[in-house]
C-alpha positions in Angstrom: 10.7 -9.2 6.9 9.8 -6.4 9.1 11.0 -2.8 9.2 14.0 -2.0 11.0 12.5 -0.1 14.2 8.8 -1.1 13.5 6.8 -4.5 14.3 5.4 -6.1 11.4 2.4 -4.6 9.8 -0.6 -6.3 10.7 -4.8 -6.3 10.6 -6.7 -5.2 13.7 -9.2 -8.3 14.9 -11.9 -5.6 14.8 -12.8 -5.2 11.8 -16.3 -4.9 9.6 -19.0 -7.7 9.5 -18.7 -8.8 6.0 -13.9 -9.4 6.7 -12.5 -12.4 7.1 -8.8 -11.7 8.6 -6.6 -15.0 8.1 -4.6 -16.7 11.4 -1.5 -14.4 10.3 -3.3 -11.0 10.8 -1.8 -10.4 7.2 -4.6 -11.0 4.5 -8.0 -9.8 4.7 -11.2 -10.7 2.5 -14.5 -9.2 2.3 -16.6 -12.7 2.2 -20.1 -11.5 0.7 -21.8 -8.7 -0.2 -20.1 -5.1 -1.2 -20.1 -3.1 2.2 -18.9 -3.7 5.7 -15.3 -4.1 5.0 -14.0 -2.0 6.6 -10.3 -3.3 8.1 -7.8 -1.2 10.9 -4.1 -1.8 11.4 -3.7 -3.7 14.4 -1.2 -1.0 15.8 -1.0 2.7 15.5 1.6 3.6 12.7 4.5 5.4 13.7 5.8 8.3 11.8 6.9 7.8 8.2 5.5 4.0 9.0 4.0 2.7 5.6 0.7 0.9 5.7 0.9 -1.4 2.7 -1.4 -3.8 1.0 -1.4 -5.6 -2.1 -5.0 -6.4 -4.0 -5.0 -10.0 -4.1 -8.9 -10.7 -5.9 -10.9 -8.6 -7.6 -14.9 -9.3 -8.0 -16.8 -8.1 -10.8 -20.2 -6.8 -11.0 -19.2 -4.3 -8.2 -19.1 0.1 -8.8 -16.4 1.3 -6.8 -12.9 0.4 -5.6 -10.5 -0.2 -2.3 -10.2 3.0 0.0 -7.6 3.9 2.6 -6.9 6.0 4.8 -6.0 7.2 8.7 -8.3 7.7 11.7 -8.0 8.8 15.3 -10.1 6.4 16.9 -8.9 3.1 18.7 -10.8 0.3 17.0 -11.5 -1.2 20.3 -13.4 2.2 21.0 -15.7 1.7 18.4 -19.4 0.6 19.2 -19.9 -1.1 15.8 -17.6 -1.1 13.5 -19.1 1.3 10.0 -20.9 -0.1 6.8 -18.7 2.3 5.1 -15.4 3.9 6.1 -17.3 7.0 3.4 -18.9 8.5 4.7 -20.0 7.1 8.1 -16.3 6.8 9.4 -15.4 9.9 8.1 -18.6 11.4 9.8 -17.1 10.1 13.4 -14.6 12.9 13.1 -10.9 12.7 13.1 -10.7 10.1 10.0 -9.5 11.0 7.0 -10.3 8.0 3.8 -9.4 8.4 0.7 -11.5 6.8 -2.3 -8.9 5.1 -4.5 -9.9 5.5 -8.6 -8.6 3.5 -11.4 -7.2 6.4 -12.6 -7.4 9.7 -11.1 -5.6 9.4 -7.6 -3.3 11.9 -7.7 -3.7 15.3 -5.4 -3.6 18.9 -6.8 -0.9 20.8 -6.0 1.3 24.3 -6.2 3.5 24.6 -8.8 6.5 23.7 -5.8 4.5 20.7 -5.3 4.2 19.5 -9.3 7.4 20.3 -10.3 9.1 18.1 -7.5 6.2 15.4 -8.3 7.6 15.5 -12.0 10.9 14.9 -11.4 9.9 12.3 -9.0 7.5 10.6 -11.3 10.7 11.1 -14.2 12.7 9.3 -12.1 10.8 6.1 -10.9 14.3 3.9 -11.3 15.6 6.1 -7.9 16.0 2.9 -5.5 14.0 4.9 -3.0 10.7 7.0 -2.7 11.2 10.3 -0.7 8.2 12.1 1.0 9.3 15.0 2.7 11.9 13.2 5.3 11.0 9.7 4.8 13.0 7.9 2.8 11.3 4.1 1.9 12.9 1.6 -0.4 11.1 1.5 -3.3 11.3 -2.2 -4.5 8.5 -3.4 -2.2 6.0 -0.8 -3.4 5.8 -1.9 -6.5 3.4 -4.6 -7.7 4.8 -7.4 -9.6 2.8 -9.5 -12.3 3.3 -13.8 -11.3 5.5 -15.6 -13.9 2.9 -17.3 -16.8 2.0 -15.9 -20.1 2.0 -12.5 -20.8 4.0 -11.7 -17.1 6.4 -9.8 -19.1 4.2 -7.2 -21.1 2.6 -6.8 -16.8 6.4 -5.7 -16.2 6.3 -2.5 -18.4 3.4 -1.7 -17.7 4.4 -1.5 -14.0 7.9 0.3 -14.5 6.4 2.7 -16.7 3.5 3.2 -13.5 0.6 2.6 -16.4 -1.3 -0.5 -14.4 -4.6 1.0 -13.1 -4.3 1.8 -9.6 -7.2 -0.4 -9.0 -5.7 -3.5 -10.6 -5.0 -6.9 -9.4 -1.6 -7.1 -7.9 -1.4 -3.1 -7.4 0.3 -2.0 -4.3 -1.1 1.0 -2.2 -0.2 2.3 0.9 -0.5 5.1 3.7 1.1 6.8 6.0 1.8 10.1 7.6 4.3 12.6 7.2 4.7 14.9 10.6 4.9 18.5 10.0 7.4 21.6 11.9 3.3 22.7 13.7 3.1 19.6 15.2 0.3 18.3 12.7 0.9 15.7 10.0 0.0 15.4 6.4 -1.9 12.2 5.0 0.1 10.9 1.9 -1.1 7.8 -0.5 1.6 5.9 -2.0 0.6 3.9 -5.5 3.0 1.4 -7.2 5.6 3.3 -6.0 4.6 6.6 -6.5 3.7 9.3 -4.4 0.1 11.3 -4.7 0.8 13.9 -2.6 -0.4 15.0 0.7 -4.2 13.4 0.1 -5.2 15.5 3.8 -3.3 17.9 5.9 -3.3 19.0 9.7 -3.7 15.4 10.8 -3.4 15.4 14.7 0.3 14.7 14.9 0.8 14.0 18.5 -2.4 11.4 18.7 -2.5 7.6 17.5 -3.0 7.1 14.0 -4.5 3.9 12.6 -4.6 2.7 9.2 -7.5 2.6 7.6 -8.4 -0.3 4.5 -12.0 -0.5 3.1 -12.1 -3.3 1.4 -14.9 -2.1 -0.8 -17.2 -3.2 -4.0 -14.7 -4.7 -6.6 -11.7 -5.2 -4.1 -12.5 -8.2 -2.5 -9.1 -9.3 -0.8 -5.6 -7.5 0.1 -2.6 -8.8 2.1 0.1 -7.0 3.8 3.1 -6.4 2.2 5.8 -5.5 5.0 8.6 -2.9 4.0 12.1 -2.4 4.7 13.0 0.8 5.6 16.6 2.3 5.3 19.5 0.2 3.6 18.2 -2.9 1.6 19.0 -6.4 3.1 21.3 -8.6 1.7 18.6 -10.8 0.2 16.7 -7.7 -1.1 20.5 -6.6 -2.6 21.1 -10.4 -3.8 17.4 -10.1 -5.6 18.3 -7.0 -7.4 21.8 -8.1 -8.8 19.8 -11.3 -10.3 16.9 -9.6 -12.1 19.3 -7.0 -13.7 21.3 -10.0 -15.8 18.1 -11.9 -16.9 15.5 -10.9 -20.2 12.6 -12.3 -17.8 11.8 -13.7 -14.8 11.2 -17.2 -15.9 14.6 -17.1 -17.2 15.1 -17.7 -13.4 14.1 -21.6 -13.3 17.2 -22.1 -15.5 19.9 -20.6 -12.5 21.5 -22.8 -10.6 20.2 -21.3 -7.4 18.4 -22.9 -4.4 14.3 -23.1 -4.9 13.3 -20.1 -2.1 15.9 -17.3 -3.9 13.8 -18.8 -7.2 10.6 -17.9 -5.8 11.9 -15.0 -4.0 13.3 -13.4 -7.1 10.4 -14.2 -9.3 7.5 -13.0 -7.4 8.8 -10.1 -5.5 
């Protein structure tokens, strides 16, 4: 389901060499090698719009992780698309990447900054993620383990926001936060959690497209698309369900129709 107010999220078909984008525009994998993965959204993201992927595959034997981030530039005006999005994208000017780490992601900041980041991070049960003036649900930010063995222990370790950021199934986003100077700040968004503003004094007033390297041990994401405002009646129906239930194979035993099954169980 889309965002009220916003298209569906989806990948640019310009994209690096080594990307394969599926017929949907919502799942991109990096085919062979470790480089040239570099993917764009397929539309500039409005203001306190939320470009978010989900890792699908990992592949070992690779150093380094998925990056995101914002640029300036049209994809279409774009000679060749970069090896790298760091640093040759970077180097084209008015881009701004940022390296995602298994488990240092978050941005310094003033004591302001930390103390609302604490309370924030304290409070990861709030139904919705605030940055600045956006306000996004946060149930589809959040990764979710598949049902099978183990799924559960997967569970706490997302609630509690312990998952490496760089995990299979880990959500990570970006988007912009416009600022009273006209300019915008760059913000990252993790499992639900927000690292702070990752680059300020973004050109407000100009396009901003999303940015996914799809780099070394990342080998495929997919789109996740996010409701923004008050949840739907599905999203409210899902909720009610999982807080009655130990786990979420306890599902198969409801008496419910096989879609709200799958829907509650794997988002």
């Amino acid at each position: 389901m889309s965002a009220a107010g916003h298209p569906p999220t989806r990948f640019h078909r310009i994209h690096g060499a080594n990307v394969c984008v599926d017929p949907s525009g919502t799942q991109a994998t990096r085919v062979e090698s470790f480089a040239n993965g570099v993917c764009f959204s397929r539309q500039p993201l409005a203001p306190g719009q939320i470009f978010l992927v989900e890792i699908e595959e990992k592949e070992l034997g690779w150093c380094g992780h998925l990056r995101v981030g914002l640029t300036a530039h049209d994809p279409r005006s774009l000679e060749t698309v970069p090896e790298y999005s760091l640093p040759d994208l970077v180097n084209l000017g008015d881009t701004w990447v940022f390296a995602i780490t298994r488990n240092h992601n978050r941005v310094a900041q003033d004591a302001a900054g930390e103390e609302a980041s604490a309370r924030v991070r304290g409070f990861l049960s709030d139904p919705y993620l605030l940055i600045e003036k956006v306000r996004i649900p946060r149930d589809k930010l959040v990764g979710r383990s598949r049902p099978g063995r183990y799924s559960h222990l997967l569970d706490d370790l997302y609630r509690t926001n312990m998952l490496p950021a760089t995990a299979r199934r880990s959500r990570i986003g970006v988007l912009f936060a416009p600022q009273p100077d006209g300019t915008a700040d760059m913000h990252i968004v993790i499992n639900g959690e927000d690292m702070g503003p990752s680059a300020r004094g973004l050109p407000g007033s100009r396009p901003l497209y999303a940015v996914v390297d799809i780099f070394a041990s990342t080998k495929s994401v997919r789109l996740i698309q996010v409701e923004y405002g008050f949840p739907s009646l599905q999203t409210l129906c899902r909720l009610a369900i999982q807080k009655h239930i130990a786990h979420r194979l306890d599902i198969d035993g409801l008496d419910l129709p096989p879609l709200l099954k799958n829907f509650c169980k794997y988002e």
